[in-house]
C-alpha positions in Angstrom: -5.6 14.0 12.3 -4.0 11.1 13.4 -1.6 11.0 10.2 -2.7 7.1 9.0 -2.8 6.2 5.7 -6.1 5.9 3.0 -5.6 2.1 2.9 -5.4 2.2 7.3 -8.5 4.3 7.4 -10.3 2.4 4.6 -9.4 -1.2 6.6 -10.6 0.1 9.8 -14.3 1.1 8.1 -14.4 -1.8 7.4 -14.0 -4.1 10.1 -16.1 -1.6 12.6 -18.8 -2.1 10.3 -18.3 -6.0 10.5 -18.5 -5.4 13.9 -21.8 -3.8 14.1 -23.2 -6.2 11.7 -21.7 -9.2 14.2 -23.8 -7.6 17.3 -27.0 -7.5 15.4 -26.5 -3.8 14.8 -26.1 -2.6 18.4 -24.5 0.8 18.6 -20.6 -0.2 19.9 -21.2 2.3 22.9 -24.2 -0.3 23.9 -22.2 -3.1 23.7 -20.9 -4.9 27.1 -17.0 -5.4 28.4 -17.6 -9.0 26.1 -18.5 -7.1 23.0 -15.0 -7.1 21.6 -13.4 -10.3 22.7 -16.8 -12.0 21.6 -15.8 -10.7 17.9 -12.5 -11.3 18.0 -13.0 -15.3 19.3 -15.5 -15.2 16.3 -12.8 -14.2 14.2 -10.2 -16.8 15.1 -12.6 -20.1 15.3 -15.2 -19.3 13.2 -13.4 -17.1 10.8 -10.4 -19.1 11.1 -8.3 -15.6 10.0 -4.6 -15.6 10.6 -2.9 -14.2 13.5 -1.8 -10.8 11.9 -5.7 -10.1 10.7 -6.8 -10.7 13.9 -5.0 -8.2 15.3 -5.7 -5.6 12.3 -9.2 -6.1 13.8 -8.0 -5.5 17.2 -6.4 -2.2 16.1 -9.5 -0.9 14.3 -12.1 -1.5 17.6 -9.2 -0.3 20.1 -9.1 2.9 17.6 -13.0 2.8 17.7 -13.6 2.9 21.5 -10.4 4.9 22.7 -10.2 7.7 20.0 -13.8 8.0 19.0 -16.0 6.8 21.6 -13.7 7.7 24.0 -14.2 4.5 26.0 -10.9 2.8 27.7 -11.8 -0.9 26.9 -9.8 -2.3 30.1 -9.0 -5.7 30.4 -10.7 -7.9 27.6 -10.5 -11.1 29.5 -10.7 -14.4 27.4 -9.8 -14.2 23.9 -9.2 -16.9 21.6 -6.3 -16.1 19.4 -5.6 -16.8 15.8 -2.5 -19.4 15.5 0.3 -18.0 13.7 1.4 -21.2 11.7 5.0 -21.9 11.6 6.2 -21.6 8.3 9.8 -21.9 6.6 9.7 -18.7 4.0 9.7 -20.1 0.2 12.6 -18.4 -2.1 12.3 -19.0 -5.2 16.0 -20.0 -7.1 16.9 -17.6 -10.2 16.4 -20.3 -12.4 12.4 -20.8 -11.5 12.3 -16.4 -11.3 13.2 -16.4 -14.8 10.8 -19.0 -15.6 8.0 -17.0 -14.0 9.5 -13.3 -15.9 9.2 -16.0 -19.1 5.6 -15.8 -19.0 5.3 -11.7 -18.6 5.3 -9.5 -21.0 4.8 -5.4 -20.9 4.2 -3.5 -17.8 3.6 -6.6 -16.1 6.9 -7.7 -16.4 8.8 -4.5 -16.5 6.7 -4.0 -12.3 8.1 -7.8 -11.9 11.7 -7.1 -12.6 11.7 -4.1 -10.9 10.0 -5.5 -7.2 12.1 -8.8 -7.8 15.5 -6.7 -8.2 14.7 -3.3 -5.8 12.8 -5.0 -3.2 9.9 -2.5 -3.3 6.3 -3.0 -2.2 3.9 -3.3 -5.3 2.0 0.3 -4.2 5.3 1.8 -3.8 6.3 0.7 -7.1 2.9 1.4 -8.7 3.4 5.1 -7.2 6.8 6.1 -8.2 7.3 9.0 -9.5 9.6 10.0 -12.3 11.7 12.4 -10.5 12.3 9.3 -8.0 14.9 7.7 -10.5 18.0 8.2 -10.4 19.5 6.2 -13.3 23.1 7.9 -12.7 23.5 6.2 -9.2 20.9 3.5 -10.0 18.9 4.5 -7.2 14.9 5.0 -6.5 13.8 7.1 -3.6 10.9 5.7 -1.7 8.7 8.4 -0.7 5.8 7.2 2.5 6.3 4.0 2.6 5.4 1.4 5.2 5.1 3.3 8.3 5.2 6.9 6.4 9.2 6.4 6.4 11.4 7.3 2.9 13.9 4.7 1.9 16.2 4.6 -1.2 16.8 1.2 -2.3 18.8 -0.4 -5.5 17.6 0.8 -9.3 18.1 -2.7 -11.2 21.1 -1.8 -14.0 19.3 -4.8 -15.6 16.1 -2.7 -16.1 17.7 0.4 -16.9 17.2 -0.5 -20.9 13.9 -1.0 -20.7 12.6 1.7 -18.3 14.2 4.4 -20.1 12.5 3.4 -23.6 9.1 2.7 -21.0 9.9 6.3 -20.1 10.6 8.0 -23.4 6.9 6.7 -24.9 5.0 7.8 -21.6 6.9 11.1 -21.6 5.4 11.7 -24.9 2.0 10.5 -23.9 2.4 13.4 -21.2 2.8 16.5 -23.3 0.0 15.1 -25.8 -1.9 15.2 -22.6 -0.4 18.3 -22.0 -1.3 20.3 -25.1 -5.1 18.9 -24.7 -5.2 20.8 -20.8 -4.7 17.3 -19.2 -1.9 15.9 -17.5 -2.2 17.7 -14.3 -0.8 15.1 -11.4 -1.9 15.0 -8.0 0.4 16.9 -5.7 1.5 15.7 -1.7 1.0 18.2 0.8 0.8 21.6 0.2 2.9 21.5 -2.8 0.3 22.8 -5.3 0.2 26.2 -3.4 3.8 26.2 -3.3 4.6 25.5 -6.8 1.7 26.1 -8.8 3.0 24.8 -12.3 4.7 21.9 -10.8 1.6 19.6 -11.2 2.4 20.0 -15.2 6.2 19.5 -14.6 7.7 15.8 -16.0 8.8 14.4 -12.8 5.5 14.8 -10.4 2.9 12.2 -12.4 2.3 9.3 -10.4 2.7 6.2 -12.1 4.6 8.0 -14.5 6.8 5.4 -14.1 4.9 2.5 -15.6 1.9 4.0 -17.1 0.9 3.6 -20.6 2.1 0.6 -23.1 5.8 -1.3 -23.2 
């Protein structure tokens, strides 16, 4: 209902059930005004988590009280928080990029050159679909991405070559699936009642894109 993502829901599971196990199994509705910042201090000095999983945590107990126990948790008082260290960001040159592409090989290396050059995250890459290349304009269409949004961002001319022969050999692999009653892809939304045959069509196969051998 509230539109979050598998990997959101999944995460917040799982730190409501670290919280349980934290207060000896006490149901959280039992718990005191301390309960959360108790498990959150735990988090940062005993846990020793960083600053942004912390807060993650934070998310999933604020979801817990406010949208299912419909509990406001006020003010939560003393909390130690996680330091976020200061950091300068490492960039590799394209010297020492190549030397890490020198020991890939396969999919491996064709998901490396693709991230390195489009920018994408590794699920979004992962779950491209075919129909979201578009090697005429060297663009790839990022459907739900971080924070549900669609993006298009830069199609590598450098791994055109190799892409389009990846392509060719899982496009086969498809209608061999195909002619054995396989191959059926998992449709967003509605779609499947919308377009019944589209689920055999090409383009809709999810990691279509770099499925299969290089």
């Amino acid at each position: 209902m509230r539109q979050y993502s598998p990997r959101t829901e999944q995460a917040y599971v799982q730190w409501i059930r670290r919280y349980i196990f934290f207060h000896k199994l006490r149901h959280p509705a039992e718990l005191g005004p301390d309960g959360v910042p108790a498990y959150l201090s735990h988090l940062a000095v005993r846990r020793q988590v960083s600053a942004s999983t912390q807060n993650q945590a934070f998310a999933a107990l604020l979801f817990l009280y406010r949208q299912v126990l419909g509990r406001d948790l006020g003010s939560l008082g003393e909390v130690v928080r996680a330091k976020r260290p200061r950091r300068l960001p490492v960039v590799l040159t394209p010297e020492e990029v190549e030397a890490v592409f020198a020991h890939l090989d396969g999919v491996t290396l064709l998901i490396s050159r693709l991230r390195y050059g489009s920018g994408m995250r590794l699920l979004e890459c992962l779950g491209a679909r075919v129909k979201d290349l578009d090697f005429q304009l060297n663009e790839i269409t990022v459907h739900d991405g971080k924070g549900r949004k669609d993006r298009v961002t830069l199609l590598p001319a450098t791994c055109a070559p190799a892409l389009n022969d990846h392509l060719n050999r899982v496009r086969r692999l498809h209608d061999n699936d195909l002619r054995s009653g396989l191959g059926r892809a998992p449709l967003p939304d509605a779609l499947q009642r919308k377009y019944p045959s589209a689920d055999r069509q090409w383009g809709w196969p999810p990691g279509g894109l770099l499925h299969g051998p290089v």
